[in-house]
C-alpha positions as MATLAB code, in Angstrom:
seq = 'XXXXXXXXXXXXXXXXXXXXXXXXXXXXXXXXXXXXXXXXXXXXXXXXXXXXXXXXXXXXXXXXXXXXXXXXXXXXXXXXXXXXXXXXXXXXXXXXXXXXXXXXXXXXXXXXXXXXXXXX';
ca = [
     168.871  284.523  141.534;
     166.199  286.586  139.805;
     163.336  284.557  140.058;
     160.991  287.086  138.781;
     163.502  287.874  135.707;
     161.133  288.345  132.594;
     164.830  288.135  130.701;
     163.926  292.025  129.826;
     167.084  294.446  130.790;
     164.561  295.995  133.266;
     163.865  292.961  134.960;
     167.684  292.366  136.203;
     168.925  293.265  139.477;
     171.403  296.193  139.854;
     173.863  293.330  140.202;
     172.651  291.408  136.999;
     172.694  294.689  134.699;
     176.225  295.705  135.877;
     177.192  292.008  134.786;
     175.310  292.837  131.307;
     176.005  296.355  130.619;
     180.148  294.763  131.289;
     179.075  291.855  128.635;
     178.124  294.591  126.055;
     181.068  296.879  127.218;
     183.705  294.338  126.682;
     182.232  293.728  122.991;
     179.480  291.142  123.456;
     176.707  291.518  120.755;
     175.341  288.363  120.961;
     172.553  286.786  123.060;
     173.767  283.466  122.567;
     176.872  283.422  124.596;
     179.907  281.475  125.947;
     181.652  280.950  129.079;
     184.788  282.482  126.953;
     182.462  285.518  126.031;
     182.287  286.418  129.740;
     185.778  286.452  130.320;
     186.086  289.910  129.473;
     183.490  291.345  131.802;
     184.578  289.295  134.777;
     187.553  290.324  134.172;
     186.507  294.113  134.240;
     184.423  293.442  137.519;
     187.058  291.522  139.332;
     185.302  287.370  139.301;
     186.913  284.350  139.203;
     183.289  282.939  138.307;
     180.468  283.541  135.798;
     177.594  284.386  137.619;
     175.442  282.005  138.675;
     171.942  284.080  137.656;
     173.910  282.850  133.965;
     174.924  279.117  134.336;
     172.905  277.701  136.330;
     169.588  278.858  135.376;
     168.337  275.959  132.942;
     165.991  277.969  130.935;
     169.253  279.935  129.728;
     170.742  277.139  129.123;
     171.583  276.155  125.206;
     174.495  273.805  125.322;
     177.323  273.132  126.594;
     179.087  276.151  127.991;
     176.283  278.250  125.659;
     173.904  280.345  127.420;
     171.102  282.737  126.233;
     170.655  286.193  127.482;
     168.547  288.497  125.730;
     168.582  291.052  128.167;
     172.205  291.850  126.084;
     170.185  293.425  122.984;
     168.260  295.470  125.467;
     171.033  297.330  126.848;
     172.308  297.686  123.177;
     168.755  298.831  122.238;
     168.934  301.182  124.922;
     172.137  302.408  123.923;
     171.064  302.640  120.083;
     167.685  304.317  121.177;
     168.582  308.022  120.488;
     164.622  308.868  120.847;
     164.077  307.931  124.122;
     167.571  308.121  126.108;
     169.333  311.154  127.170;
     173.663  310.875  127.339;
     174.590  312.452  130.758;
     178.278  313.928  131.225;
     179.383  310.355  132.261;
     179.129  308.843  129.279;
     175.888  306.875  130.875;
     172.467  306.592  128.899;
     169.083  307.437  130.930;
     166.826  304.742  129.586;
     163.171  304.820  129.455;
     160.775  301.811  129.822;
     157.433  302.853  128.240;
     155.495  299.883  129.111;
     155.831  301.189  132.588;
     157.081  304.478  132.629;
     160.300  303.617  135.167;
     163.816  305.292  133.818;
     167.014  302.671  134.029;
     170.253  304.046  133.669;
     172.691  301.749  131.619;
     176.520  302.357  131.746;
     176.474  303.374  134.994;
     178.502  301.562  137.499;
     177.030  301.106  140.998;
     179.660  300.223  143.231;
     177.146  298.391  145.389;
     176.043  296.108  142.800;
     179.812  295.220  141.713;
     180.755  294.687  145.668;
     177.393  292.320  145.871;
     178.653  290.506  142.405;
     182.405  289.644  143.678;
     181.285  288.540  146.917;
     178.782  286.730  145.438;
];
C-alpha cells in the first residue's frame, strides 16, 4: 500500500496507475466507485480481487462496497489536457506535472506493474 499516496494520479505506484488508467479504460468516469465498477479492469488485468491499495484503505472508504478514488479524474484530466500532453504512436499520453516538473505517461501498460498487481 501507498502510504505516501496524496490520492493525486502522480502519487500512485506504477502498479496503482495501471489499475486506474484500466478503471478509466474500461469506462469508469466516476470517483465514487463500486466493487461492480472494477470488474471490468480486473478483468482486463487478469484479478480475481480488487486491489487492496482500494478496499481496504479506510480513508477511501464511502460505504458499503463504495470507494473514492480521485486519482480517476486525473488520468481523465490528463487525457483531456491537449495543452500539456503529447499522443505518442501508441496511443499513450505523455503527461506533465507542473507542480514538479516530472512527466507520467498514462495509457501505457508496464508489464512489470501488471505482473506485480496479479501476484499481488
Amino acid at each position: 500500500m501507498n502510504t505516501t499516496n496524496n490520492n493525486t494520479y502522480p502519487a500512485l505506484s506504477a502498479r496503482e496507475r495501471v489499475f486506474v488508467e484500466a478503471l478509466v479504460a474500461s469506462g469508469v468516469t466516476r470517483t465514487t466507485i463500486t466493487r461492480g465498477d472494477m470488474r471490468g479492469a480486473m478483468n482486463a488485468l487478469g484479478l480475481a480481487w480488487p486491489p487492496a491499495w482500494i478496499v481496504k484503505e479506510h480513508a477511501r472508504r464511502v460505504g458499503r462496497g463504495t470507494y473514492d478514488v480521485p486519482e480517476i479524474a486525473g488520468v481523465i484530466a490528463a487525457i483531456n489536457a491537449m495543452g500539456d500532453t503529447t499522443t505518442t504512436t501508441d496511443d499513450t499520453v505523455v503527461v506533465l506535472d507542473e507542480s514538479n516538473g516530472d512527466e507520467h505517461v498514462v495509457g501505457d501498460v508496464d508489464a512489470d506493474a501488471i505482473a506485480e498487481l496479479q501476484s499481488a
